[in-house]
C-alpha positions as CSV (number, residue, x, y, z in Angstrom):
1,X,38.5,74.4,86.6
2,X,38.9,77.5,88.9
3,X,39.8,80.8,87.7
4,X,43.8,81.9,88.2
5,X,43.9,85.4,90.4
6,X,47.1,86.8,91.4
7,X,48.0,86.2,94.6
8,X,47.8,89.0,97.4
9,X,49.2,89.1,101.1
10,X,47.9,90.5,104.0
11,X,49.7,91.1,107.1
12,X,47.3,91.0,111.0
13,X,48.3,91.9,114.0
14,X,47.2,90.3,117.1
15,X,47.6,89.5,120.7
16,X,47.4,86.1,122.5
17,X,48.2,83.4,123.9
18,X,51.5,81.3,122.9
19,X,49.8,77.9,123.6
20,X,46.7,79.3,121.0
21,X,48.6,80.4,118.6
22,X,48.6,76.9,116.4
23,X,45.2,76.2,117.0
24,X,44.2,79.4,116.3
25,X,46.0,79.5,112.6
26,X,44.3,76.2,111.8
27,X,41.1,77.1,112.4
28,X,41.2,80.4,110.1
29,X,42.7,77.9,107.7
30,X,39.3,76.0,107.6
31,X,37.4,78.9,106.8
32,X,38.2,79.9,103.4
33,X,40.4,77.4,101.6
34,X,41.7,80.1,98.9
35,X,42.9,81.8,102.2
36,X,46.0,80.4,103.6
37,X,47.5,81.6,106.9
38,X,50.7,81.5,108.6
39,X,52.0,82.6,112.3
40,X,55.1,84.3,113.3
41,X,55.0,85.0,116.8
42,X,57.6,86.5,118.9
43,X,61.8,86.0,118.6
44,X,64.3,87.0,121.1
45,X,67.2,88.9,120.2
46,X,70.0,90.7,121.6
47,X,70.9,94.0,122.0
48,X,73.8,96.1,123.6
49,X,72.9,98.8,126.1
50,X,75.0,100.8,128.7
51,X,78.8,99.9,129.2
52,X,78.4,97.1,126.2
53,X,76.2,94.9,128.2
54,X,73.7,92.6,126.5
55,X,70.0,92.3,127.0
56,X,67.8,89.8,125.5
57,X,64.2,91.3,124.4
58,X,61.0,89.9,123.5
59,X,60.4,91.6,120.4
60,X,58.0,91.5,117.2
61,X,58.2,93.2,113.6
62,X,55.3,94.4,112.0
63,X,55.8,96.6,108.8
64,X,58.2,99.2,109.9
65,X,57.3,98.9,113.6
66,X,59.0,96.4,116.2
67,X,57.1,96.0,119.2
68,X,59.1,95.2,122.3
69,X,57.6,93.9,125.3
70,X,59.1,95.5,128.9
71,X,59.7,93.3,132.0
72,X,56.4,94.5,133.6
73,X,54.4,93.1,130.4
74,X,54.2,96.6,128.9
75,X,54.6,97.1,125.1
76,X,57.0,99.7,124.0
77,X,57.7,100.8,119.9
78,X,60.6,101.3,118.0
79,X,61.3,101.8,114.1
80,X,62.4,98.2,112.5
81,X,64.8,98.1,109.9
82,X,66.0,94.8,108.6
83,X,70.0,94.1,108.9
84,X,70.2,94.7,104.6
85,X,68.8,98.2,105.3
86,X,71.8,100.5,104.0
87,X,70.0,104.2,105.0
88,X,70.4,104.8,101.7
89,X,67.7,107.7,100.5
90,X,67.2,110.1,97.6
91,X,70.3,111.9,97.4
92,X,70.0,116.0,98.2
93,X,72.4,115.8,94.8
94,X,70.0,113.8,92.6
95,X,67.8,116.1,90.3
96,X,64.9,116.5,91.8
97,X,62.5,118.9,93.2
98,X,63.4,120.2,96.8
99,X,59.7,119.5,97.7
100,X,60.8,115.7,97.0
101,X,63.7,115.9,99.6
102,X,62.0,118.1,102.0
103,X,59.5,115.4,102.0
104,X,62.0,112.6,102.9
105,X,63.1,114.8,105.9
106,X,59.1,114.9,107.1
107,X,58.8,111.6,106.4
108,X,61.4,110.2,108.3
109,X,61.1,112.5,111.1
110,X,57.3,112.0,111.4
111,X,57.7,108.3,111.5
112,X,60.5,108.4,114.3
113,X,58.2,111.0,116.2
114,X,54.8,108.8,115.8
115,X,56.6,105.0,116.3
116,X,59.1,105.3,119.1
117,X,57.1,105.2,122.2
118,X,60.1,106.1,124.8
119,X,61.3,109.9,124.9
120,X,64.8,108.6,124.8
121,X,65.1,105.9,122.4
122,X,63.0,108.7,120.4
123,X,65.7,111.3,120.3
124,X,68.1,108.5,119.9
125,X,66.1,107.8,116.5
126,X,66.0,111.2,115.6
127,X,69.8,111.3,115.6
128,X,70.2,108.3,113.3
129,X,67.7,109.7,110.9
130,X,70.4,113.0,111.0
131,X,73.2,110.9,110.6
132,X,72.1,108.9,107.9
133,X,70.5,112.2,105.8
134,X,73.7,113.9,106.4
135,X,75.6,110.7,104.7
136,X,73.1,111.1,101.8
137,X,74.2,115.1,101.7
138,X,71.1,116.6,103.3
139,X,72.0,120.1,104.6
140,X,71.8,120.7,108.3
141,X,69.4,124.0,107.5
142,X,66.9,121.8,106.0
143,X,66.5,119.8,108.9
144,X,66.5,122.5,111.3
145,X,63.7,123.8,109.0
146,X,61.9,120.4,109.1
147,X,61.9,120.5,112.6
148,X,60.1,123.4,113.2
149,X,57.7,122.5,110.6
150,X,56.8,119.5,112.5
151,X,56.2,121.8,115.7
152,X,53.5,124.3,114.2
153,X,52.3,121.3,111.8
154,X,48.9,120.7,114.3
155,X,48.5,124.3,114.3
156,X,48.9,124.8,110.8
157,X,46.5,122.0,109.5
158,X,43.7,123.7,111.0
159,X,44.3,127.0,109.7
160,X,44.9,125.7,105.6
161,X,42.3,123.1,105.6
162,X,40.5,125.5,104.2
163,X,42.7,127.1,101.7
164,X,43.5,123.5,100.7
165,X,40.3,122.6,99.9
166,X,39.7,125.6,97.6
167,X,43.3,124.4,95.9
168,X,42.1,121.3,95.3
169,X,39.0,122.7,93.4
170,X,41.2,124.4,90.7
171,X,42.9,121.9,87.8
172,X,46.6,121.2,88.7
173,X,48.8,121.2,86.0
174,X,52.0,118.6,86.0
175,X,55.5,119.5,84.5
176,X,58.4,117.9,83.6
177,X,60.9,118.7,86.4
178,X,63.9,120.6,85.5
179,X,65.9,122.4,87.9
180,X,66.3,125.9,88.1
181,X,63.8,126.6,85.4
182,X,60.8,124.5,86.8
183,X,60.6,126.3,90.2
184,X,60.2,129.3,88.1
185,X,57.1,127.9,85.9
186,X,55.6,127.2,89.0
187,X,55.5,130.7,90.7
188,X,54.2,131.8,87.4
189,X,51.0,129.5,87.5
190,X,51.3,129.9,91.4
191,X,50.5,134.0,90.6
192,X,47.2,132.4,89.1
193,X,46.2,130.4,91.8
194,X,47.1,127.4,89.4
195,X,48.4,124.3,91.7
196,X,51.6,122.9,90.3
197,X,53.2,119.7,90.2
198,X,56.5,118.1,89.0
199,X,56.9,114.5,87.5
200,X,60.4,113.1,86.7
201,X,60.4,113.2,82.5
202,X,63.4,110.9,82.5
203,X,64.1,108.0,85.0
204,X,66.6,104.6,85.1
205,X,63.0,102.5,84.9
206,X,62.7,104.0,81.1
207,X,65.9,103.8,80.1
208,X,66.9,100.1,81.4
209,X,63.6,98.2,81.8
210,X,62.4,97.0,78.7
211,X,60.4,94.1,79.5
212,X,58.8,93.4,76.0
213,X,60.7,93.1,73.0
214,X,60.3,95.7,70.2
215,X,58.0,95.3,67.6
216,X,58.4,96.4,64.0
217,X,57.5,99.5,62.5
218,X,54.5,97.6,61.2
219,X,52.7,96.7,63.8
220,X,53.2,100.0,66.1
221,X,49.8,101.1,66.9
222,X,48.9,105.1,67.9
223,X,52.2,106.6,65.5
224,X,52.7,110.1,64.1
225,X,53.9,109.4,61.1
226,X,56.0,110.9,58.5
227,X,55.7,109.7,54.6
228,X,57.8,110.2,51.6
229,X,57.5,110.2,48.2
230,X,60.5,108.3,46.4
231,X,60.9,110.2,43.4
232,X,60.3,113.5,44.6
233,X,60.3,115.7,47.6
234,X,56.6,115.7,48.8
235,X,55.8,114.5,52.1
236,X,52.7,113.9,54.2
237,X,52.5,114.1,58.1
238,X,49.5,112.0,60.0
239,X,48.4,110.3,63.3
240,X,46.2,107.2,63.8
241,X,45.1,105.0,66.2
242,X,45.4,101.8,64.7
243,X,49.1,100.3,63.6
244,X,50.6,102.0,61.1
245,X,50.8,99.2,58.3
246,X,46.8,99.3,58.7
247,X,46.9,103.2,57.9
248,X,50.0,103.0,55.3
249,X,47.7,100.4,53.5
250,X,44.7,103.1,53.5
251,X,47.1,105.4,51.6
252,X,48.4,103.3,49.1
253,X,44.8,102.2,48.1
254,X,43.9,103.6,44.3
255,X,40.0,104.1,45.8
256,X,41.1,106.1,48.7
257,X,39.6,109.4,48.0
258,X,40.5,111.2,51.0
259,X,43.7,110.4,51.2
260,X,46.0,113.5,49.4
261,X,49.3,110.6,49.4
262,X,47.0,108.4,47.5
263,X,45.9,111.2,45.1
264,X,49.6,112.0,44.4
265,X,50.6,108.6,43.7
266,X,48.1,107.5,41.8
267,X,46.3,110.7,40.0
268,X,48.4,113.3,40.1
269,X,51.5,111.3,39.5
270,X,51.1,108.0,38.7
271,X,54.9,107.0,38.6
272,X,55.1,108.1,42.0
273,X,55.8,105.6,44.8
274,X,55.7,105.3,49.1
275,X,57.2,102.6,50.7
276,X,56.8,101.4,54.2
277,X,60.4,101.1,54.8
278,X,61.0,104.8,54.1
279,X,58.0,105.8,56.1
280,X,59.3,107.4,59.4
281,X,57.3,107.4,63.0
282,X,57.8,110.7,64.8
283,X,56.2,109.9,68.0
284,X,53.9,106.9,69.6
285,X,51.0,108.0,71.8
286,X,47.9,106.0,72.4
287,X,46.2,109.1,73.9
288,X,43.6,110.3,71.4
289,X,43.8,113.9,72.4
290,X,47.6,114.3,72.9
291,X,48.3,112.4,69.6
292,X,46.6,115.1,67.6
293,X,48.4,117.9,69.7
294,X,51.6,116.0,68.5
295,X,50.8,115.5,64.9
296,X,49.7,119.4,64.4
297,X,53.2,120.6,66.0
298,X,54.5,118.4,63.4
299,X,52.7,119.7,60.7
300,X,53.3,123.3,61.7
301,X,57.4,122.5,62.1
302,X,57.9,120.1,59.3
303,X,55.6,122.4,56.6
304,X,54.4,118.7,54.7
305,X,53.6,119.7,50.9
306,X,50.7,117.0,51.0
307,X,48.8,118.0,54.1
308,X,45.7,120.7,53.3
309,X,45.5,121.8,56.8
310,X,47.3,121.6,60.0
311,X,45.8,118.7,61.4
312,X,42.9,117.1,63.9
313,X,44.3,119.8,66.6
314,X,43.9,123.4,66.0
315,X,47.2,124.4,67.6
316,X,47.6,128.6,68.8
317,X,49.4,130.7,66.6
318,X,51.6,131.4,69.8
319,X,53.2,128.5,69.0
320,X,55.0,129.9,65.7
321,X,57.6,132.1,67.2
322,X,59.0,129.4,69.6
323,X,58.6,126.4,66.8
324,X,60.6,129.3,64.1
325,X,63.3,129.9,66.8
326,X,63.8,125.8,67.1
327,X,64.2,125.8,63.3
328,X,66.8,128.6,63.5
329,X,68.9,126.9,66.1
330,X,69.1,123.7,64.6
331,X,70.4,125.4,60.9
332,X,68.9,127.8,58.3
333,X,68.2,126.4,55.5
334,X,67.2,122.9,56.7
335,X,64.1,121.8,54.5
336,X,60.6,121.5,55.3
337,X,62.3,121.8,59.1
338,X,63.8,118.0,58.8
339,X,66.0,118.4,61.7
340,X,62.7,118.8,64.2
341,X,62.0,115.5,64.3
342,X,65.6,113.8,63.9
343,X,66.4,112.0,67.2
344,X,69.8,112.4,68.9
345,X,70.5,116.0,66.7
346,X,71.2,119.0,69.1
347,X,69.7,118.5,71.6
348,X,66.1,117.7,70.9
349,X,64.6,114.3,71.8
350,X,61.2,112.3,70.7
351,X,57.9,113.9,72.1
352,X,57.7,110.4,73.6
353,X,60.4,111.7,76.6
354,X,58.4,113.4,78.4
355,X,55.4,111.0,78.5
356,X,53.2,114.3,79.9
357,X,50.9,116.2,77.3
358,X,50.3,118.9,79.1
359,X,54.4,120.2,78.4
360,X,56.0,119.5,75.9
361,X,60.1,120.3,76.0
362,X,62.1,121.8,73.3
363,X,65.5,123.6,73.4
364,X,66.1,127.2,72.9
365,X,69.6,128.7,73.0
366,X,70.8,125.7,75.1
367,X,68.2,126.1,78.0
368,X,65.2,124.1,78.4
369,X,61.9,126.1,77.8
370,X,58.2,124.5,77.9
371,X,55.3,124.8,76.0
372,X,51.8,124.6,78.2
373,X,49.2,123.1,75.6
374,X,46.3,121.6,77.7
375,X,46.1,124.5,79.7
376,X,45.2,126.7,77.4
377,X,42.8,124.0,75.7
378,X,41.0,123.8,79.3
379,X,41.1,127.6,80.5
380,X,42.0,129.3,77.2
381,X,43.6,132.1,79.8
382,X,45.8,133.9,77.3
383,X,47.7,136.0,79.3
384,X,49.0,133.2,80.9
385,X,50.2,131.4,78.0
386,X,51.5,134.3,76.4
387,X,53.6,135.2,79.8
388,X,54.7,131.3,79.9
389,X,56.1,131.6,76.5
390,X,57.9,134.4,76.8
391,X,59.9,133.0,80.1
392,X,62.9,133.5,78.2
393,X,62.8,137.5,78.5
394,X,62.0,136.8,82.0
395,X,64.6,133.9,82.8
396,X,67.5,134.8,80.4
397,X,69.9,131.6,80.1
398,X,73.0,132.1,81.5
């Protein structure tokens, strides 16, 4: 029986004659016979030019290109776009970083300047790709700026290339992209020579596509965990790799002797109880490393009675003033800081969100203000961090 592969496409383009072109397809048939092949060859179509005439063309798409060949049997490009197209692009509204949009502006542009073989069908390209960024709100000073970017771009990749390739020697750092706050962490790490990049924390794929279906609590595998005692108010923060009924098993085992949950309810209080059903997950991560930064900024919010240290990750002591200040806001009073880890309270959401350990987000005085961790686990520059977590004495919220 043969193997099942997914199946892949590939896309040629050639030149010959029409009378070939059959022949030609069944012979590259007959050399592979997991390799299928199929010809389109050229269409005609119609197209209005001066004083609404019609012309007819011989023309052929390839990708984003249509080739048209001129009466003398030249070949002359254009850009294809299918008749569904809707020139519909990232929005200049949307919330993301200008580098984004600028980049839909180059990319367009470059494309209509590298395809389009004929100086005036190029300019007439030029002036759709206006048009259409103008219907998706593009500013008219960003494509002016675009423009003479393209100009001095030869000139300019020659005189970086170098600079660039020292960049790329030094360990970027990716952050959740928020506006007016994220541009700001980056000329921070920019004044170190640190390269920064922005990732979208939240998009519509995460929130609407759920392809599988939810499993239990049970059989969730890589959980920070939370774990209560029934009868009174001790609790017990942790992390595994394996599911949690695996590990929640571990602890409820009389012989476990390293276990401080299993010690309370079985030596020190043997009346006690822990239930799987009033066991909470905090976070899911299947990273090893990030998992234990979780767990420990658990620990050091959440204050468990049960755990003897602060977990598998050693986290900084800079992180107590901004972890204090999250308890503050959310209540004073709040026990063994509860409210950190509720979901949907004032404006904190599940580690999970922004599925990036290098930042995590919290909330202070209603503006978003990030935490670097793996930074200062890889370059332990504390000047940095300590500038970075002080950002709100240098960007006050409004």
């Amino acid at each position: 029986m043969k193997s099942l592969v997914s199946q892949s496409y590939c896309n040629i383009y050639t030149v010959l004659k029409k009378d070939r072109a059959q022949a030609f397809t069944e012979y590259l048939n007959t050399i592979d016979e997991d390799i299928k092949w199929t010809t389109e060859g050229e269409v005609e179509q119609e197209i209005e030019v001066e004083d609404m005439e019609k012309k007819v063309e011989r023309c052929l798409a390839f990708l984003d290109t249509l080739s048209v060949i001129n009466d003398d049997g030249t070949i002359r490009t254009r850009v294809f776009r299918k008749a569904t197209h809707t020139d519909q692009y990232l929005n200049f509204d949307s919330n993301h970083p200008l580098e984004h949009k600028r980049s839909v502006v180059r990319t367009l542009t470059h494309r209509a300047r590298s395809i389009v073989s004929d100086l005036g069908e190029r300019n007439e390209e030029l002036d759709h790709v206006r048009r259409a960024l103008g219907y998706n709100g593009y500013p008219d000073w960003l494509l002016a700026e675009t423009r003479e970017e393209v100009k001095e771009n030869t000139r300019e990749k020659v005189l970086t290339s170098g600079a660039k390739s020292e960049e790329r020697k030094k360990r970027p750092v990716v952050v959740p992209y928020i506006r007016g706050f994220s541009e700001e962490l980056k000329r921070i790490f920019g004044g170190f020579g640190v390269p920064t990049y922005f990732k979208s924390s939240n998009t519509l794929r995460q929130l609407l596509v759920h392809p599988k279906d939810p499993v239990g609590k049970d059989k969730v595998v890589g959980p920070v965990y939370k774990i209560s005692c029934e009868e009174c108010d001790a609790t017990y923060v942790g992390e595994t790799e394996r599911s949690l009924k695996a590990r929640f098993g571990e602890h409820r085992r009389p012989s476990s002797t390293t276990s401080e949950v299993s010690k309370h309810i079985h030596t020190d209080n043997p009346n006690h109880n822990i239930t799987l059903e009033n066991t909470k997950i905090l976070s899911v991560e299947h990273k090893w490393f990030e998992r234990g930064v979780k767990e420990a900024i658990y620990i050091r919010a959440m204050n468990p009675s049960l755990n003897r240290d602060g977990g598998r990750y050693n986290l900084p002591p800079v992180w107590n003033n901004i972890i204090k200040k999250r308890l503050m806001d959310n209540g004073a009073g709040t026990t063994n800081g509860e409210r950190w880890g509720r979901e949907g309270g004032t404006g904190y959401r599940n580690l999970d969100s922004s599925r990036s350990y290098a930042i995590e987000q919290i909330k202070i005085k209603n503006k978003n203000v990030f935490m670097s961790m793996i930074y200062a686990h890889t370059t332990r520059k504390t000047d940095l961090l300590y500038k970075i977590f002080h950002l709100n004495h240098v960007f006050k919220p409004r």
